[in-house]
N, C-alpha and C positions, 0 to 999 in steps of 0.2 A: 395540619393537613399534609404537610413534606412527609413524616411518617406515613400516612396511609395510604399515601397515593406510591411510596416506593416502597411497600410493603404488596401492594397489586400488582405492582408493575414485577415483583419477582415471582407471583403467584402464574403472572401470564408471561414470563418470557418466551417460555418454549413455542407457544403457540404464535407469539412475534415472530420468531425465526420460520416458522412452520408456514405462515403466510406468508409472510414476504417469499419464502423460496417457494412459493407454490401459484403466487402470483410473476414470477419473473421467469420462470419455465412454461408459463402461457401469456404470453405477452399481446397485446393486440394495439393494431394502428389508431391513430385518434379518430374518433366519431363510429369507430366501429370494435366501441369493447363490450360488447355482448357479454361473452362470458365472467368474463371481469365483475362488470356488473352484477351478473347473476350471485356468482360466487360470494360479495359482498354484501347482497343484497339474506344469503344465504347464513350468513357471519351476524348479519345483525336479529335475525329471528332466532336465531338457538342463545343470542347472550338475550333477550326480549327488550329489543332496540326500537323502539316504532322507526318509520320511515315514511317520505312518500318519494317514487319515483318517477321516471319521464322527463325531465328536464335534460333540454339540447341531449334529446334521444336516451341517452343511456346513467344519464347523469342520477344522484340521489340524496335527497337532504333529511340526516337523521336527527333525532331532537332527545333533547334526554332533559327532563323539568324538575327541576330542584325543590327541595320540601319548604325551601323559604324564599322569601321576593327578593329581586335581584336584578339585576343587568343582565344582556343577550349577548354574547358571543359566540361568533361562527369560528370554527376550524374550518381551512380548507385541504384537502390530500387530492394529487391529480394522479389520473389512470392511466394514461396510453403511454403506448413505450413509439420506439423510432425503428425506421427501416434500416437497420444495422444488423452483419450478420456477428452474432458474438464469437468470439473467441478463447473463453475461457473455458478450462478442461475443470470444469466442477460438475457436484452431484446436480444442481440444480438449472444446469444449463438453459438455455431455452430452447424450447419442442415446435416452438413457432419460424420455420424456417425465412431467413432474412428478419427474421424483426426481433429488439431486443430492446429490453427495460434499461437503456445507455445512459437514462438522465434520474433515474433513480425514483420513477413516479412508484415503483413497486412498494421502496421503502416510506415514500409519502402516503400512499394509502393507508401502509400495514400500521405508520403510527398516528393518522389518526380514527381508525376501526380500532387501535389499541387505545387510544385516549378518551373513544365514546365507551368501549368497556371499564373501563377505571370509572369514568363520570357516572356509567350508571350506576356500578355496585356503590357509591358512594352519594350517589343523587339528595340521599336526606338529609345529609348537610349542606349541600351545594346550593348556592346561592343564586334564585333566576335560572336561566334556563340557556342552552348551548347546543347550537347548532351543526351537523357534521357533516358538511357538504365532501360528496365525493367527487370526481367535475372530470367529465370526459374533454378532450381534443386540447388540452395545452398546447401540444405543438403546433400547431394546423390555424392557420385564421380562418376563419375573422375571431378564433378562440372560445375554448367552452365557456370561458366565463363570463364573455357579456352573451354568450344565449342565456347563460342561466339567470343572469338579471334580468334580461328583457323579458323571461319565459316565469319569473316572479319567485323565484328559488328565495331571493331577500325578501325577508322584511321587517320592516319598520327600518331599515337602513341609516338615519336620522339620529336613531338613539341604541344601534348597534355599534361593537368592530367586531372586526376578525383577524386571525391568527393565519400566518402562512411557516410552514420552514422547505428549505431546499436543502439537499445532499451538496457539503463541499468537500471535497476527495483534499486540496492541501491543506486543510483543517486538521487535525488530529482528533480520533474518536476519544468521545468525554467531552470537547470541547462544545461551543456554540459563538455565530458571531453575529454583530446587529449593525447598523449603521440607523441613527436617527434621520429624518429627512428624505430630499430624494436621491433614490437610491440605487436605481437600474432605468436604463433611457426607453423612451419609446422609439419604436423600430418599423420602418415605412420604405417601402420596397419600390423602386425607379426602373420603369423600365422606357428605352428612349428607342426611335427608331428614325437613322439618320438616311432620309432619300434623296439620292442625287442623280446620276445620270452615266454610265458604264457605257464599258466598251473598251479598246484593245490599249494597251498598257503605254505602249509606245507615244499612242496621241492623246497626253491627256491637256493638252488646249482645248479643245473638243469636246473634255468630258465637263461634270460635277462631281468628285471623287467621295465618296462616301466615307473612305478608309481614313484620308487623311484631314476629313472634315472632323469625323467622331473623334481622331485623336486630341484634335483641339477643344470640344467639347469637354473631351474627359480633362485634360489639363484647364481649362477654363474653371470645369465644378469645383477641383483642387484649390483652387481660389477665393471659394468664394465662403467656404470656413475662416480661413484668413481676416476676410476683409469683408464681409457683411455680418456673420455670425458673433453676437454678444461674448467677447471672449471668455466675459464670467462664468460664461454657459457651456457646460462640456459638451460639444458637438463632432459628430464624424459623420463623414461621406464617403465613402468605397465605393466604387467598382470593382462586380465581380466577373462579371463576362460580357464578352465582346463577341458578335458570331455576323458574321459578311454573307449574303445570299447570294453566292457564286463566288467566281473572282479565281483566280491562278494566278501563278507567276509573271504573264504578259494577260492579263485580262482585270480589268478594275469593274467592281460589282457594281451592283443600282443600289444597293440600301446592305445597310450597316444596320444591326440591333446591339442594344447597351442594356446592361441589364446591374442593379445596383441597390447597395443601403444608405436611407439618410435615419440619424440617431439624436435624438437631443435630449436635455431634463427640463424644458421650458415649453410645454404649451403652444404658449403666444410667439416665440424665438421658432418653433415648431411649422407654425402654420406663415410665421412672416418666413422663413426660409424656401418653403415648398416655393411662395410664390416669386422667390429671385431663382430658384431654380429653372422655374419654366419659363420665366424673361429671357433667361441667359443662354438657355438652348436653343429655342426656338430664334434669337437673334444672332445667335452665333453662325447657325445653319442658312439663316437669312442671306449673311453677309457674303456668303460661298456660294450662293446661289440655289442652294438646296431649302428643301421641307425637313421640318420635323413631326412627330409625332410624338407627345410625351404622357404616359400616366405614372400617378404617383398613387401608388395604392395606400391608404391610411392602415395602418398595422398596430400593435398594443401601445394604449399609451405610456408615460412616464409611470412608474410606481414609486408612490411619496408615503414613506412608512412616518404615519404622525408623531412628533417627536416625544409629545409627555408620553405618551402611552408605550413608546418603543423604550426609550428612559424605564418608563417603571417595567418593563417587562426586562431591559438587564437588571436592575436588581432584583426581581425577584427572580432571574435563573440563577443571577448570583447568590442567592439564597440556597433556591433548591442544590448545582452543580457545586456551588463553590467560587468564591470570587476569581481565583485564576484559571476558572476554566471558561472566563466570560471574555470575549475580547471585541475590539470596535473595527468593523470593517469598513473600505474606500468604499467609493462608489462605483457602479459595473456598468459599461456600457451595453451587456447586454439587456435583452429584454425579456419580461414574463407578462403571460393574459393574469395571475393574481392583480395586476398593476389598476385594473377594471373596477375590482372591488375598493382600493385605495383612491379611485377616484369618486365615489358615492360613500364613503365611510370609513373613521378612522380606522387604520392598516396597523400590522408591523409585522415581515415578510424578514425571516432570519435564515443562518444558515443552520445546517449538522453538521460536524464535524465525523466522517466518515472515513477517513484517512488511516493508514498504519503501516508505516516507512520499514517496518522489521518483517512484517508479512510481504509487502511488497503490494500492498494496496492501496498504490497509486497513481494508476491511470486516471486520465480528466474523462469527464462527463464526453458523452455523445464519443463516446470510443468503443469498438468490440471488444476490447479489453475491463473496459470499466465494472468496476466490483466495491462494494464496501466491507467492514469490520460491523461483522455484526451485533456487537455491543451497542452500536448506536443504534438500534433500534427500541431497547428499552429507555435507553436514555431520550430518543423523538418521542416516545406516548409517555412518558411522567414526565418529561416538559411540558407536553402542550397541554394534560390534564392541570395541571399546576395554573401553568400561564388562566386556563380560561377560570380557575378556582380563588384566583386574584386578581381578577376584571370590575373594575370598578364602576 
């Protein structure tokens, strides 16, 4: 099968390069990729793709059914790019002024609309049947990918998995990287609102200072990673912004806003932290005399790439790539909406190796600079055709 599937894969290179750069010069925001969709939806009737479309609006799940019985697996490739203006001086720039494909969802599409091409020309050998979700709003929550669950895009979820890959720019093109287990944190968004009591700087006997209340808060939350959070458990709290509703040099505001991430790989460590978070503000701000107000908005959760199945999926890219182009990566405290489908059915969510130090393609993700090595684009759709062609 390694033969014929990168025997395709050189049949359709050109046409990899052709979309990806034709997807990344019309970029569009998440929930609102119209044309995107069209386009792909365009891509799968001339190669004779079935589909059906409408999920979480723009979204598309193609199928391609093998001549012999078999096991389900889903690919998934995500669409929307970010409000970034680019910066690169290429042919293929983006025409969509402020927005730019920064996280590489271009390249994620193009390989797997290229990996349901490979499956179909080769569908009469292909074992069971494989699914090609294309999946609007990654970046954006509450995330395309539990509308598309909720909206029934899966199924039989129970006796499916599914395949994810992401663009890593310090990877080097050719390569690929996995981590078994969990793998990227769930990410929940804090935002706090500290009210006290203002007025003129000089008297603050008199006042409830907001300013120097919230400080404590935010030193208090710094703690409590420390000292209540499972150390076993990789966990992080940040604060990103802090914003006072008046206030000058001699004048102390009413109310302070705090605005922040909590990140964990544990669920249950997940939901017992939320609730010492809201203990701890709300009685911090007590004790100063002031109110709080706190919401914690629930964000993607953890993504737990199942370990046999990510196990068998590095050897078998170490088959297809080559044993040293396989390598085992940390754990990321950021977060992905694939993490969704990892929680309803075995997962395993890798990296591309995108990178090339001699061209100077290597800017990080969510940059205006950010570009890949287009080699890795054959190499993303005869991986993932592979991977789902040895699904057990």
């Amino acid at each position: 099968m390694i033969k014929q599937i990168k025997k395709e894969v050189n049949q359709i290179s050109d046409l990899l390069v052709d979309t990806r750069r034709h997807l990344h010069m019309y970029p569009e925001l998440s929930f609102e990729e119209v044309e995107t969709s069209a386009y792909i939806q365009a891509m799968l009737k001339e190669h004779g793709i079935p589909f059906q479309t409408g999920y979480a609006q723009h979204g598309i799940v193609a199928e391609i059914r093998g001549g012999r019985k078999g096991p389900l697996v889903y690919l998934r490739g995500d669409m929307d790019a970010l409000p970034i203006s680019e910066k690169n001086n290429v042919a293929y720039k983006s025409k969509n002024k402020g927005i730019m494909h920064a996280c590489g969802h271009d390249v994620h599409t193009t390989c797997v609309l290229g990996a349901a091409v490979i499956l179909n020309r080769l569908k009469a050998d292909l074992k069971g049947k494989v699914r090609v979700i294309f999946q609007p709003g990654e970046e954006k929550h509450p995330g395309g990918a539990s509308i598309m669950i909720k909206e029934g895009a899966i199924k039989s979820a129970a006796k499916a998995q599914i395949f994810g890959q992401h663009v890593y720019p310090p990877l080097d093109v050719g390569k690929v990287g996995f981590h078994p287990g969990e793998y990227m944190a769930s990410a929940d968004e804090i935002y706090i609102e500290v009210i006290g009591k203002g007025g003129h700087a000089a008297l603050p006997q008199k006042l409830i200072d907001p300013i120097l209340i919230s400080a404590q808060v935010i030193s208090n939350l710094h703690t409590l990673v420390a000292r209540y959070a499972d150390p076993k458990i990789p966990t992080v709290l940040s604060i990103g912004k802090v914003t006072s509703m008046g206030g000058a040099t001699n004048v102390i505001p009413d109310r302070v806003t705090l605005m922040g991430t909590f990140r964990t790989m544990d669920e249950d460590n997940r939901r017992h932290m939320h609730r010492v978070i809201e203990t701890m503000v709300k009685q911090t701000c007590k004790s100063y005399g002031a109110k709080a107000k706190l919401n914690i908005r629930y964000g993607y959760p953890t993504l737990v790439n199942d370990v046999a199945m990510t196990e068998k999926a590095m050897k078998d890219a170490s088959a297809y790539l080559g044993p040293k182009q396989v390598v085992l990566l940390d754990k990321r405290m950021t977060s992905e909406d694939f993490s969704y489908y990892s929680q309803i059915m075995p997962a395993c969510f890798y990296r591309l190796g995108t990178g090339n130090d001699k061209r100077g393609l290597t800017s990080p993700v969510h940059t205006p600079t950010f570009d890949i090595d287009e080699a890795a684009l054959s190499i993303g759709a005869g991986l993932m055709a592979y991977l789902a062609t040895q699904a057990i």
